[in-house]
C-alpha positions as CSV (number, residue, x, y, z in Angstrom):
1,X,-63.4,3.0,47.2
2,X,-66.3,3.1,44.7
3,X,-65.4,0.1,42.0
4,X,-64.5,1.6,38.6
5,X,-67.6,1.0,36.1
6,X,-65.8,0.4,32.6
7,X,-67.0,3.7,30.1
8,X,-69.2,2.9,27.3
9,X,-67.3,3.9,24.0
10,X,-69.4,5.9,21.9
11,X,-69.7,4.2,18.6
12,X,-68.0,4.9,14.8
13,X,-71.4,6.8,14.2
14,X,-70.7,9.9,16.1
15,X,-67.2,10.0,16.4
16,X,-67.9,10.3,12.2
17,X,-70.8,12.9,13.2
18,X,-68.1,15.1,15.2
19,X,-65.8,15.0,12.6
20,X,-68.1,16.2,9.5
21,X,-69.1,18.9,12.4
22,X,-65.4,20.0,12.9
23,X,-64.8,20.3,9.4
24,X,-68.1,21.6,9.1
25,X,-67.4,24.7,11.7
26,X,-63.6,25.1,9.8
27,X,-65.4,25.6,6.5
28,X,-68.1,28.2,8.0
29,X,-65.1,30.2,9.5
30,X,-62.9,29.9,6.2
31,X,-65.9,31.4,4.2
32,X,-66.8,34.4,6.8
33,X,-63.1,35.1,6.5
34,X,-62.5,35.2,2.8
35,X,-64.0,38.4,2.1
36,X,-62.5,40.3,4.8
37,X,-59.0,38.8,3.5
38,X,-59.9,39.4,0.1
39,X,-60.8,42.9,0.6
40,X,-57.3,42.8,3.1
41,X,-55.1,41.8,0.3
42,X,-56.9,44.5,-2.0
43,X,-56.2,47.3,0.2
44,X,-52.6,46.4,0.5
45,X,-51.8,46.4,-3.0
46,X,-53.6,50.0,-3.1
47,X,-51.6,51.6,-0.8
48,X,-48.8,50.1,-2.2
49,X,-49.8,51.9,-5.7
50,X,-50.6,55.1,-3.7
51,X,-47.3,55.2,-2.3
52,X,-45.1,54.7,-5.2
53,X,-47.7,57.4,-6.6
54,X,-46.7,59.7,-4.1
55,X,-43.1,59.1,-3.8
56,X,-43.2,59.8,-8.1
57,X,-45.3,63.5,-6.9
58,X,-42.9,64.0,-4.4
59,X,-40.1,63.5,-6.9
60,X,-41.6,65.8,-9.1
61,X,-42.3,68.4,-6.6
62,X,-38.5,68.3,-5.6
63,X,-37.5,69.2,-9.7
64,X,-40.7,71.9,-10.2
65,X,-39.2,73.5,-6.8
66,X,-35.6,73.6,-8.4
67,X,-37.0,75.0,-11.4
68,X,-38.6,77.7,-9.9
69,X,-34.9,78.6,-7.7
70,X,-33.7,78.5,-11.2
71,X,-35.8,80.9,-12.7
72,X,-36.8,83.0,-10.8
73,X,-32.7,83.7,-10.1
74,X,-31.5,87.3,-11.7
75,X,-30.0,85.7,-14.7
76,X,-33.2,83.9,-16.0
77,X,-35.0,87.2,-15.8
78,X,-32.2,88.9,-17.8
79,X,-32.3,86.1,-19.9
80,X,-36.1,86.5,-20.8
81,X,-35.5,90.1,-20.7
82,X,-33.1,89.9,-23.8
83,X,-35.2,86.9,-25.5
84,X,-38.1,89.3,-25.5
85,X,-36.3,92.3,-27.1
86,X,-36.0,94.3,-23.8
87,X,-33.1,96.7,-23.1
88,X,-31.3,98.1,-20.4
89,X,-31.3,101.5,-19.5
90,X,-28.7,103.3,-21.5
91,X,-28.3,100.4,-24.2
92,X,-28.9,100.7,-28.0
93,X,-31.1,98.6,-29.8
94,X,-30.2,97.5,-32.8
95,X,-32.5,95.2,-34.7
96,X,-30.9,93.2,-37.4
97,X,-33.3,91.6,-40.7
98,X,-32.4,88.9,-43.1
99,X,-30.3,86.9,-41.5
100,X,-31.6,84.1,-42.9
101,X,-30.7,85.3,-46.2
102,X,-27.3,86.7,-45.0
103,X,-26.8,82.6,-43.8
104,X,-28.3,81.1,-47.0
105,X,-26.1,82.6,-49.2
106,X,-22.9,82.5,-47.0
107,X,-23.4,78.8,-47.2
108,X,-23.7,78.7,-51.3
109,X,-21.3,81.0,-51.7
110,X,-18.7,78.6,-49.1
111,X,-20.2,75.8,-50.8
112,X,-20.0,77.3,-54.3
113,X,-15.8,78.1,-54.2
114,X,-15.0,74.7,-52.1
């Protein structure tokens, strides 16, 4: 068996030279990876506004739908039918002016003998 030879230590000088190059390394990496982290972090706060945006349209689209069942139902069109003046076959109509009057001087004349 070959006698041991005792290994020279490396001295203070480039164990310090290793170290500043480690940390020198960790900080390259940390700055190629902020921007893509950055931009990361970004994007998820995006979507997250994009989803609650679509969840509020889809909420919407839910009560427009109903709306529509609503009116477009036989009574809403008889409804609008009657709010526009329309009649029915066979019907009279009868179209009635001054009501506002008629009201005005109900109301001084209840108001008048109270």
């Amino acid at each position: 068996m070959a006698a041991r030879r005792p290994r020279a230590r490396r001295g203070p000088r480039v164990a310090h030279l290793r170290r500043w190059l480690a940390v020198g390394v960790v900080g390259i990496v940390a700055f190629l990876y902020y921007r893509p982290l950055t931009h990361y972090v970004e994007a998820r706060g995006d979507v997250a506004r994009a989803d609650a945006h679509v969840r509020e349209l889809e909420a919407s689209h839910a009560q427009l739908k109903r709306q529509l069942a609503a009116q477009t139902s036989t009574e809403a069109l008889i409804r609008e039918a009657r709010r526009l003046a329309y009649v029915q076959p066979g019907e009279r109509l009868f179209i009635v002016k001054g009501i506002p009057e008629w009201r005005e001087a109900r109301r001084v004349r209840i108001g008048g003998d109270g």
